[in-house]
C-alpha positions in Angstrom: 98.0 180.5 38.2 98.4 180.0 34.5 100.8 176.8 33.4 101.0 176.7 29.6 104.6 177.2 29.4 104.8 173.7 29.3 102.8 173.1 26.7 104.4 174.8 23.8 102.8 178.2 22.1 102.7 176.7 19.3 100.5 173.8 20.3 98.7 176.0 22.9 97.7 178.3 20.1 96.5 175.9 17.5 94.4 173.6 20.1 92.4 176.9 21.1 91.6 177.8 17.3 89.7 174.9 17.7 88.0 174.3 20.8 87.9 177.7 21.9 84.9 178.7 19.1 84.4 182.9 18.7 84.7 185.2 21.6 80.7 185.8 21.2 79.8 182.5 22.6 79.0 182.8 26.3 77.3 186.1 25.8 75.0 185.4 23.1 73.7 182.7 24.7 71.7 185.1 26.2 68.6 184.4 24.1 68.9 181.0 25.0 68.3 181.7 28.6 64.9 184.2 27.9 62.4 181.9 26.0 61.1 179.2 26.2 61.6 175.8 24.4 59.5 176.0 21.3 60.6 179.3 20.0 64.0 178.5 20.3 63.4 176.0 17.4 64.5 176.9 13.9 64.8 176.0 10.9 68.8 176.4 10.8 70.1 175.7 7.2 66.7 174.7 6.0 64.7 171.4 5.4 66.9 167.7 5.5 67.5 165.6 2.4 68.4 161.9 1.6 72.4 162.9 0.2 74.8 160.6 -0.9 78.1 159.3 0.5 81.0 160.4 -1.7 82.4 157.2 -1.2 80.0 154.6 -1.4 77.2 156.6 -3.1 74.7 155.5 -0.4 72.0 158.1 1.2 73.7 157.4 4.7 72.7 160.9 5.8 70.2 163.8 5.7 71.5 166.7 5.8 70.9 170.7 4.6 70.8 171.2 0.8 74.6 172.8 -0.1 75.9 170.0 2.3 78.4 166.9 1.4 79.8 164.0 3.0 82.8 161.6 2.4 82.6 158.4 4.6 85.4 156.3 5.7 86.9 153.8 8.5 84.1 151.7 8.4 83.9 148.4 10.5 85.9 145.8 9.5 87.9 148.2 6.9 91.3 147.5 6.5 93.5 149.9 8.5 97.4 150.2 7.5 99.0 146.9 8.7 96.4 144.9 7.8 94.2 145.2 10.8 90.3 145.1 10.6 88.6 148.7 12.3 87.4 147.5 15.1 83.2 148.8 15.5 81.5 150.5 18.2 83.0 153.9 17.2 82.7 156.7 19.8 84.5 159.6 20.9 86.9 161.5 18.7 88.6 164.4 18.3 90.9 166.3 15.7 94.3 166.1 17.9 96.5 167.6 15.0 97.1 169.9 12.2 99.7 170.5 9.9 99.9 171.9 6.4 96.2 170.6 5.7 96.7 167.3 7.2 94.2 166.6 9.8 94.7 163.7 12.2 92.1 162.2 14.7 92.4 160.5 17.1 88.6 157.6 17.9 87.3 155.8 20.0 86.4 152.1 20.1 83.5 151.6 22.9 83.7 147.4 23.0 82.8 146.0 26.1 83.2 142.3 26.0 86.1 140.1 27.1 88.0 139.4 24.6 91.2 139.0 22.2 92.8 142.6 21.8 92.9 143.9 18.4 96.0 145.5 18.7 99.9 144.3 19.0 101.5 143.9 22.3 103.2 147.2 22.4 99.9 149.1 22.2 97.7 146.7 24.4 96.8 147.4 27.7 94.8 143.9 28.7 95.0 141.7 26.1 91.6 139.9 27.2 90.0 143.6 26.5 88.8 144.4 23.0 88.7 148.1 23.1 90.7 150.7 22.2 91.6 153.8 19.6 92.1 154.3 16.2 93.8 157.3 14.6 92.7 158.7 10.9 94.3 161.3 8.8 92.3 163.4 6.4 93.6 165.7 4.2 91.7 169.1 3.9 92.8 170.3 0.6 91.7 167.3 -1.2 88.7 166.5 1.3 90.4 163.0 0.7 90.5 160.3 3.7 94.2 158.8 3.6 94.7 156.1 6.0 94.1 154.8 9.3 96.1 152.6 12.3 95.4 151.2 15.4 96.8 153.5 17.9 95.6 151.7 21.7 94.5 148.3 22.4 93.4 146.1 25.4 90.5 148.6 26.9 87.2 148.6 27.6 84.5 150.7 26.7 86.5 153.5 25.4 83.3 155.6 25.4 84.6 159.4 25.0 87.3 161.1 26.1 89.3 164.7 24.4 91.9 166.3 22.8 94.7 167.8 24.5 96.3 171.4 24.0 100.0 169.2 23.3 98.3 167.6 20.3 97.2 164.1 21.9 93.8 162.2 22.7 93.0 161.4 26.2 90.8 158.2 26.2 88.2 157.3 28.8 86.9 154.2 29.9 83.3 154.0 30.7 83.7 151.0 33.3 85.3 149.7 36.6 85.1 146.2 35.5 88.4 144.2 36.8 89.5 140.6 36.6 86.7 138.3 37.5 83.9 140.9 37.7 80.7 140.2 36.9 78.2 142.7 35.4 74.6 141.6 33.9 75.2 138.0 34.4 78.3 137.8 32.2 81.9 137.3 33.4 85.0 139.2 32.4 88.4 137.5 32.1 90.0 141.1 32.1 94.0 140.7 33.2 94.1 144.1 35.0 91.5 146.9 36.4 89.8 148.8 34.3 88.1 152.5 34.3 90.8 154.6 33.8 91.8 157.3 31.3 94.8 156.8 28.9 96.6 159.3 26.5 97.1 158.5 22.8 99.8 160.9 20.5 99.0 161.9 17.2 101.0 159.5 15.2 102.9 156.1 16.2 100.8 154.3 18.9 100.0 154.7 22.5 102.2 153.6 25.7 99.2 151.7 27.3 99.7 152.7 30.9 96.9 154.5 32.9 96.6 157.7 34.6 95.7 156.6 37.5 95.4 159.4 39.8 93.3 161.0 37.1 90.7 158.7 39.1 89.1 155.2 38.5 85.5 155.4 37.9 82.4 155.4 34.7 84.7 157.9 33.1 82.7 159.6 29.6 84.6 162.7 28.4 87.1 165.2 29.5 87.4 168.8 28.6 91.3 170.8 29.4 91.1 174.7 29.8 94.5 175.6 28.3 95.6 178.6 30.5 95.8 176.7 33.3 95.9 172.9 32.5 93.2 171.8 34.5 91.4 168.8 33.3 87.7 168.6 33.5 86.2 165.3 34.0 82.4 163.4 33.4 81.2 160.3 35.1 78.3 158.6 33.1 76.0 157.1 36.1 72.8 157.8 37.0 74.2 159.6 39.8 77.1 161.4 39.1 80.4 163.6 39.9 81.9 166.3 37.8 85.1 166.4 38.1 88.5 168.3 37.9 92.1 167.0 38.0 94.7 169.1 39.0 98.2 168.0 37.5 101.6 168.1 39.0 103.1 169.5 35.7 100.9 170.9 33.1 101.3 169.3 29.5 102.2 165.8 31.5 99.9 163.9 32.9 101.7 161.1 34.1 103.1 163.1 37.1 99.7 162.4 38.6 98.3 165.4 40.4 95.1 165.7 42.2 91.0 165.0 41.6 88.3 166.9 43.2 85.0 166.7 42.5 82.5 169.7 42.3 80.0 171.0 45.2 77.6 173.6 44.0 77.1 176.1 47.1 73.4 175.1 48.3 72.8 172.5 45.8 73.2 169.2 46.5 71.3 167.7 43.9 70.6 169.3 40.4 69.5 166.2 38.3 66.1 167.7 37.6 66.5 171.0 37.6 65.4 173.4 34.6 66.1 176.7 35.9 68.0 178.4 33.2 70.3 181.4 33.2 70.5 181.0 37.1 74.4 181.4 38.2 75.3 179.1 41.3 78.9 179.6 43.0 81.2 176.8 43.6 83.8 174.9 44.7 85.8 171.3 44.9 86.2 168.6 47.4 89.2 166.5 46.9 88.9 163.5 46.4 91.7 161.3 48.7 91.8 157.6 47.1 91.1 158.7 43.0 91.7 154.4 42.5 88.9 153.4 44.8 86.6 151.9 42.0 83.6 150.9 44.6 82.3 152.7 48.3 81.0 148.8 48.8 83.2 146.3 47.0 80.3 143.6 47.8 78.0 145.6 45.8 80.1 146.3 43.1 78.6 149.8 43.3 80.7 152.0 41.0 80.5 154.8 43.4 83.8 154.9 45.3 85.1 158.6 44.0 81.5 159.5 43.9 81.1 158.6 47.5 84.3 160.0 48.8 83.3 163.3 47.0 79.6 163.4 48.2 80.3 163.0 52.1 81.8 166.4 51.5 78.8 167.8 49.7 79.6 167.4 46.3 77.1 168.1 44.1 74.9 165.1 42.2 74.2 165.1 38.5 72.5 163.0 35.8 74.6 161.4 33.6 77.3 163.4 32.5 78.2 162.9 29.3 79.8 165.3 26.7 82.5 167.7 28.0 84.5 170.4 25.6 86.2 173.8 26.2 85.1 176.7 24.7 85.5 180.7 25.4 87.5 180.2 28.2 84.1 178.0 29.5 83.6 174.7 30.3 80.5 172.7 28.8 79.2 169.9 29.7 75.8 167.8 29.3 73.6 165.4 31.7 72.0 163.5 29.0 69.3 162.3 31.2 69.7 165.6 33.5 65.9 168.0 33.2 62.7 167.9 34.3 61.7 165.6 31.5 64.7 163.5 31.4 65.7 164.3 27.6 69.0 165.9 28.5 70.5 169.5 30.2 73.2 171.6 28.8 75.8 173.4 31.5 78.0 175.9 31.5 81.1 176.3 34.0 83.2 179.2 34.2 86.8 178.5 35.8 87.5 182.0 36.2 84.5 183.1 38.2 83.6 179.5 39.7 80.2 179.7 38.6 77.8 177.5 36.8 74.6 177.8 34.8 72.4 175.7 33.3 71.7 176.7 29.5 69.1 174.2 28.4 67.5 172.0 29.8 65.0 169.6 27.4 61.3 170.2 28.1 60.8 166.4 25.6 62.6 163.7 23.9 61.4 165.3 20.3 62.7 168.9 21.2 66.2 166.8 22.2 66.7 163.5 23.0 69.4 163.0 25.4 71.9 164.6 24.7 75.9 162.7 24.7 79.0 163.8 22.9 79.1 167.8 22.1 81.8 170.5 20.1 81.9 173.7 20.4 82.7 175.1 16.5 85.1 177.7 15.4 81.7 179.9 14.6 80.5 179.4 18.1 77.7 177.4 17.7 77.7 174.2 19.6 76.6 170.5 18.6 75.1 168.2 19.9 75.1 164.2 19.4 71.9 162.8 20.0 71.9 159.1 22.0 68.1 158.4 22.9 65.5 156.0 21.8 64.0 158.5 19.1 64.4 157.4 15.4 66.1 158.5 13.5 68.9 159.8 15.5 69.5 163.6 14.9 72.8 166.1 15.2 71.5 169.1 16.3 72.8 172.5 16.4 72.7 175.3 18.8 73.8 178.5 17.7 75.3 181.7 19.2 71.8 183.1 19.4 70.4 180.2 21.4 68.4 178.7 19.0 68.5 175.0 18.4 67.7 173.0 15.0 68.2 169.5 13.6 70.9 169.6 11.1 71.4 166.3 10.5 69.2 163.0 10.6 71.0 159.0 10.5 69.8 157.6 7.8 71.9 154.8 7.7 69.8 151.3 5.7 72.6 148.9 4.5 71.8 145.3 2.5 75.2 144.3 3.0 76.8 146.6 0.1 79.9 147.5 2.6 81.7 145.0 4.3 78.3 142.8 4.3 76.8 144.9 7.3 73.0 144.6 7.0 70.7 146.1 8.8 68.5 149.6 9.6 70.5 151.6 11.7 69.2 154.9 11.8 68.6 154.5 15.6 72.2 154.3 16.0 73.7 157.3 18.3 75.9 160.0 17.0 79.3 160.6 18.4 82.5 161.8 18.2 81.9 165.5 16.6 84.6 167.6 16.3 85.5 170.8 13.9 88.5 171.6 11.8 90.2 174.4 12.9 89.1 176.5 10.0 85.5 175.3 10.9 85.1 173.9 7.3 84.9 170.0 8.1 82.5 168.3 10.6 83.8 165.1 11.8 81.4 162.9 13.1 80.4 159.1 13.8 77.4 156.6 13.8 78.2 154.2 16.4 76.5 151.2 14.7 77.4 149.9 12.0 80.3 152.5 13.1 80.9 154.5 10.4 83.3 158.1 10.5 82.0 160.9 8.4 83.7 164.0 7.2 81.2 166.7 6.7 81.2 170.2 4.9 79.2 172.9 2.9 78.0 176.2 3.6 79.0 177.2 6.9 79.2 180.3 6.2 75.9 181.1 7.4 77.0 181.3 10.8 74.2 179.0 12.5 76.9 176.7 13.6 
């Protein structure tokens, strides 16, 4: 049944010129599913170059020759108020756009127990040093105007995504609660953690969880607009995905209901590589969405997993990246494949089917795969977050065919903000497309740095 009215056309209509990407998307990935992985490489917009940051004039990136770059909300910039950017930048989306003005919404994926970096009216846990930031870019001028702390008190705020009523949903890639322990360090937290929150385009956050959107290692979500159904990725070596069915579409806070997925006759498919194959399928709900842990003693992680597996839910690797796209749902396991290097799905909500689209035959083809877009051309990219250096963006394009299009080349000697260090292993993350398809946002999660990207897209590759 399809629930947009409560959305709004208008907002319904400008979040699918974004994240829907051209009609020809599903289709053409066609090619992708008939060879195999070395001819799918191309050269894309042709060989990467050292190019300079508009803003500091460093060679932070390589990209294609035609393409530019304007860097801003670095770590410890000041952000309106006064406040320092927190680091660890992650997930991000463009949540908004009016007369050129582009506003984002990012994520700030801090782990440790600490002081918030936010006020008290945006702060969650004030022992948790995570959170969001917004940014607002203006498209005409290809000018970065400011930036504000927008949610404060959580932890690991890894990815998360943008919602058809112009908001950011923000996930936390944790279960950690007061007194845990994890790796031999203690946490101080004030409340439980692992839950997603919602963040508007301007002001700040109300900092209260969605609890029945479940409590687990939460990475991204993905909402297909004609019916309001949230689509949901757990980042643990054995993983759920996940759909949460709301009371009221466009308001999350009624709560509604999580399932989890169960692939007819596939009970496992971490390893699998068998592209273009179409499995039917189906969802389990899941009855306690808050249970953090199926053994509290162990401090497992796995109590929605678990609750959703005993009724033969299906198992992945990792899930990661998660964004709508011609009325599809993608999603990556970014250790998922035979080799380990990463697996690209496709789900279609219409026809309850999945297929795999890629799966990674090496780290050097692609390199574990996390945070993905689908663009306005129909390409899709991908943020790379594996051991490999440098650290690439990759695209794929409506044909199948994936390229590098950009390398991190990230060296600083302290000339911003005093950061040292070589960074160019540093993950991407955070990509997302203007509606128009002219700017790439994009971030390096260390020394977290936001990019704004654009040049000649007009060549269709992505």
């Amino acid at each position: 049944m399809t629930e947009t009215r409560n959305m709004g056309r208008r907002s319904f209509l400008k979040f699918t010129a974004f994240s829907v990407g051209c009609q020809a998307l599903g289709p053409a990935f066609q090619g992708l599913l008939a060879r195999d992985a070395d001819s799918r490489r191309i050269n894309g917009f042709g060989p990467l170059r050292p190019v300079k940051d508009q803003t500091t004039g460093l060679p932070l990136l390589e990209l294609p020759e035609g393409f530019e770059y304007r860097s801003f909300g670095w770590t410890g910039d000041e952000m309106v108020g006064g406040l320092r950017t927190p680091g660890a930048h992650d997930g991000m989306a463009v949540i908004s756009e009016e007369d050129g003005v582009i506003t984002l919404c990012r994520n700030h994926e801090l782990k440790q127990a600490t002081k918030a970096f936010g006020e008290s009216g945006i702060t969650y846990d004030s022992n948790a040093g995570g959170g969001c930031s917004n940014l607002e870019f203006n498209s005409r001028t290809g000018e970065w105007v400011k930036a504000w702390p927008s949610l404060s008190g959580t932890v690991k705020n890894c990815a998360g995504g943008p919602t058809p009523w112009n908001t950011w949903l923000s996930c936390e890639e944790t279960v950690l609660g007061p007194g845990d322990e994890d790796d031999g360090e203690w946490f101080d937290f004030t409340k439980t953690h692992g839950w997603i929150f919602e963040v508007p385009k301007e002001g700040t956050a109300s900092p209260e969880p969605l609890t029945d959107m479940g409590r687990f290692v939460h990475e991204a979500i993905a909402i297909d607009p004609d019916t309001g159904l949230v689509y949901e990725t757990e980042d643990r070596g054995t993983a759920g995905f996940y759909r949460f069915r709301p009371n009221t579409a466009g308001k999350l806070s009624d709560g509604g209901t999580l399932e989890m997925l169960r692939v007819k006759g596939e009970s496992d498919l971490r390893k699998s590589s068998d592209t273009g194959k179409k499995y039917d399928c189906e969802w389990v709900v899941i009855e306690d969405p808050s249970l953090a842990h199926a053994n509290p003693k162990a401090a497992d992680e796995l109590g929605c997993y678990t609750q959703g597996k005993r009724q033969g839910a299906t198992t992945f690797a990792r899930l990661e990246g998660c964004w709508y796209g011609n009325q599809k749902i993608y999603f990556d396991a970014t250790s998922g494949g035979p080799a380990g290097a990463g697996q690209i799905w496709e789900y279609d909500p219409r026809n309850e089917q999945l297929r795999l689209l890629f799966a990674s035959p090496s780290n050097e083809v692609l390199d574990q795969p996390d945070n993905l877009a689908v663009s306005p051309r129909g390409g899709i990219i991908l943020c790379e977050d594996g051991d490999r250096v440098p650290q690439r963006l990759h695209g794929l394009t409506p044909q199948g065919e994936l390229f590098t299009f950009a390398n991190n080349n990230v060296q600083l000697h302290g000339e911003r903000n005093g950061l040292k260090g070589d960074f160019r292993g540093s993950e991407w993350a955070g990509a997302s497309f203007s509606s128009d398809g002219k700017w790439l946002f994009v971030n390096l999660q260390s020394p977290g740095i936001t990019f704004a990207i654009t040049g000649p897209w007009q060549d269709n590759l992505l």
